[in-house]
Structures are given as structure tokens and as C-alpha cells.
C-alpha positions as CSV (number, residue, x, y, z in Angstrom):
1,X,51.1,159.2,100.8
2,X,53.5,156.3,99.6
3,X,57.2,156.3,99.8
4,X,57.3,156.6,96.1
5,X,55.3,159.2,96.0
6,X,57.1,161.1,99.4
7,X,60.8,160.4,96.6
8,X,59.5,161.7,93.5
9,X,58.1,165.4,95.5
10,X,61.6,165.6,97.1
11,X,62.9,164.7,93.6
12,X,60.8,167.3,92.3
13,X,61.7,169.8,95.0
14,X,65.7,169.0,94.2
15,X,65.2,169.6,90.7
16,X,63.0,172.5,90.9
17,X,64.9,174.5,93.9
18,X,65.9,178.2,93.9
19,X,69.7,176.8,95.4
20,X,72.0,176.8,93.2
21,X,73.1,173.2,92.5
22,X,75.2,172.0,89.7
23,X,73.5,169.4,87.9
24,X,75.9,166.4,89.4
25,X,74.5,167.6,92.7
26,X,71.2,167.5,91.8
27,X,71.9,164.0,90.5
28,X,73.6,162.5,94.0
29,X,70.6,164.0,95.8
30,X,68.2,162.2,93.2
31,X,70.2,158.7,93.9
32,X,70.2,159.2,97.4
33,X,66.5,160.0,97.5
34,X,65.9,156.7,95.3
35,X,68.3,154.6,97.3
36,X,67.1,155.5,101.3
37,X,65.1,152.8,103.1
38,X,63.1,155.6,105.2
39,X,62.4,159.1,105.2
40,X,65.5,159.9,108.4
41,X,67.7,157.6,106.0
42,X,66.7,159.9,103.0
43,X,67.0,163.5,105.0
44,X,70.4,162.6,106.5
45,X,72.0,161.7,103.0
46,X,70.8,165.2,101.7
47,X,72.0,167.1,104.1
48,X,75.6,165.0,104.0
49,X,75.6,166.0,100.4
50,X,74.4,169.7,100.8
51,X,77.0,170.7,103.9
52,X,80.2,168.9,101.6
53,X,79.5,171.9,99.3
């Protein structure tokens, strides 16, 4: 699998997820997912974003 392809499932996942996340959240995870240089890089960001909640 690419890197793209790895960013557009989590984006999919993100947008598609039974959590209830308003749609600015959804929309910081997206540019987070778009904007990591590596998968660690990517996870950390979403968890920062999920545990500010």
C-alpha cells in the first residue's frame, strides 16, 4: 500500500466513524492525516486532537 492510499482509508475511517465528531473535528483530523510525513507522525496528531476533546 502507498502512503496516499494508507491517508485516504484513515480519511475514510474519520469520516465514516461511529464517534461522535463534530464536523471541524473531522476536518483537523483530515489535515493532519494530509499533512504527516509518516504513519507515527500521522497517529500521534490524531490522538493529540482526539484526547483535547
Amino acid at each position: 500500500m502507498t502512503e496516499e492510499q494508507i491517508k485516504f482509508l484513515c480519511k475514510q475511517i474519520v469520516e465514516h466513524s461511529n464517534r461522535p465528531l463534530s464536523d471541524f473535528e473531522k476536518e483537523l483530523i483530515k489535515q493532519s492525516i494530509d499533512k504527516s510525513k509518516n504513519w507515527l507522525e500521522m497517529i500521534n496528531s490524531i490522538l493529540a486532537i482526539l484526547s483535547a476533546k
